[in-house]
C-alpha positions as CSV (number, residue, x, y, z in Angstrom):
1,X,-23.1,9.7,13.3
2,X,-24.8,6.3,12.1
3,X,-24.1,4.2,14.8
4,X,-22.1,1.0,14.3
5,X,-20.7,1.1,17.4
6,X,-22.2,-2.0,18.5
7,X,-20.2,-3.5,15.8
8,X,-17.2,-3.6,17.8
9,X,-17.4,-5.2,21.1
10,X,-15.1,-6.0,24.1
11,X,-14.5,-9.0,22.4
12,X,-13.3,-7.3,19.0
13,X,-11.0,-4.9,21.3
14,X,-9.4,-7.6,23.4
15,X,-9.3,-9.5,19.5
16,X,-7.6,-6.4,17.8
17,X,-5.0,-6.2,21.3
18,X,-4.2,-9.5,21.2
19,X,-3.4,-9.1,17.6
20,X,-1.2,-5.6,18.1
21,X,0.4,-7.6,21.3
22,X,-1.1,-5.1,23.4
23,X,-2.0,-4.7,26.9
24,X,-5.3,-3.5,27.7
25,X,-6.8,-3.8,31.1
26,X,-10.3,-5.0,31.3
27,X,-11.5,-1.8,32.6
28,X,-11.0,-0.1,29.4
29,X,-12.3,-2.6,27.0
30,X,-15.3,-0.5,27.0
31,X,-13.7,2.9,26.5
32,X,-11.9,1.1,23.7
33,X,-14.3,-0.3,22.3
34,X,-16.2,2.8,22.3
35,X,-13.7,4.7,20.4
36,X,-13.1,2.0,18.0
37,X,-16.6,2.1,17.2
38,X,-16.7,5.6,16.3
39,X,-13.6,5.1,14.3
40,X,-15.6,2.7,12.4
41,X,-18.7,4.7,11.5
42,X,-16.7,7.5,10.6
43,X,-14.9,5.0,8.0
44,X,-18.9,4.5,7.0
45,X,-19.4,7.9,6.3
46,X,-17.2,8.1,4.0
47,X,-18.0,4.9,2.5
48,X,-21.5,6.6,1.7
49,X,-19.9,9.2,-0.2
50,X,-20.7,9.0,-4.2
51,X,-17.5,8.6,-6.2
52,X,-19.0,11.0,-8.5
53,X,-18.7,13.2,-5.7
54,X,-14.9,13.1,-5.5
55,X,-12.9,15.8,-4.3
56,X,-10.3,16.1,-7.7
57,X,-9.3,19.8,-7.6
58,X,-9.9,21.6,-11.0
59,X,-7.4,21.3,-13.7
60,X,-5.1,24.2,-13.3
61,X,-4.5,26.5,-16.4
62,X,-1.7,25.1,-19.2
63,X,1.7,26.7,-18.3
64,X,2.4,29.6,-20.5
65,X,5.1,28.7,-23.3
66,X,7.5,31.0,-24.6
67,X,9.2,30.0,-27.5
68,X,12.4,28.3,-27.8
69,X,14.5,30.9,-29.5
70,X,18.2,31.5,-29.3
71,X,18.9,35.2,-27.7
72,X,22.8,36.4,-26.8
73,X,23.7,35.9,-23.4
74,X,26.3,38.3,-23.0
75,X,28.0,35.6,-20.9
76,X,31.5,37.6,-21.1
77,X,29.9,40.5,-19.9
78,X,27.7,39.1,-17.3
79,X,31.3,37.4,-15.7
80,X,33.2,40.8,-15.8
81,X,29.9,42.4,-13.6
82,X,29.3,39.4,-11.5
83,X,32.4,37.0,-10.6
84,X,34.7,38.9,-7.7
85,X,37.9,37.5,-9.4
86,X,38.6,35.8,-12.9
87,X,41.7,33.9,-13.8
88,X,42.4,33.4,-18.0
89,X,39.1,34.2,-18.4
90,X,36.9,32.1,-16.1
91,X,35.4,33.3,-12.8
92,X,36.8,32.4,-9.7
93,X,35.1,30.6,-6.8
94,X,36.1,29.4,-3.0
95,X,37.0,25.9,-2.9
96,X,34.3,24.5,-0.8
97,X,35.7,20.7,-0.8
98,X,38.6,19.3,1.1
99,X,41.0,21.6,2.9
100,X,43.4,24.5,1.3
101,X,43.9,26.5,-1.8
């Protein structure tokens, strides 16, 4: 890792704390700072990546089209095999709203 840890010092943690309206005690400043510093050259890292270099995934294939044509839907049939009771006509279905029949 290219090291900018030095970047971010005690003074930078107890900065960015202050800021957040955090607590930290002065014993881990250094631990802090530590981790914020390798936060940072990992945000460097990628920084140093070309945009060339992005990561766009490849265009998928086009979506097959079928065309639009008009085909029977046996729609009286397909009722009489599939609804469990018809009235008139239509197919029947539980009321699933409100309470009764």
């Amino acid at each position: 890792m290219p090291g900018n840890r030095k970047t971010v010092t005690e003074e930078v943690v107890r900065k960015v704390a202050e800021l957040s309206r955090l607590r930290l005690p002065d014993g881990e400043l250094s631990l802090w700072a530590d981790q914020l510093g390798r936060i940072v050259s990992y945000i460097d890292q990628i920084a140093q990546i070309p945009e060339a270099a992005s990561l766009r995934p490849a265009p998928s294939p086009a979506t097959p089209v079928r065309p639009d044509e008009a085909r029977p839907g046996n729609g009286a049939e397909a009722l009489e095999r599939n609804a469990a009771r018809r009235f008139e006509g239509f197919g029947v279905v539980p009321r699933v709203v409100g309470g009764g029949e």
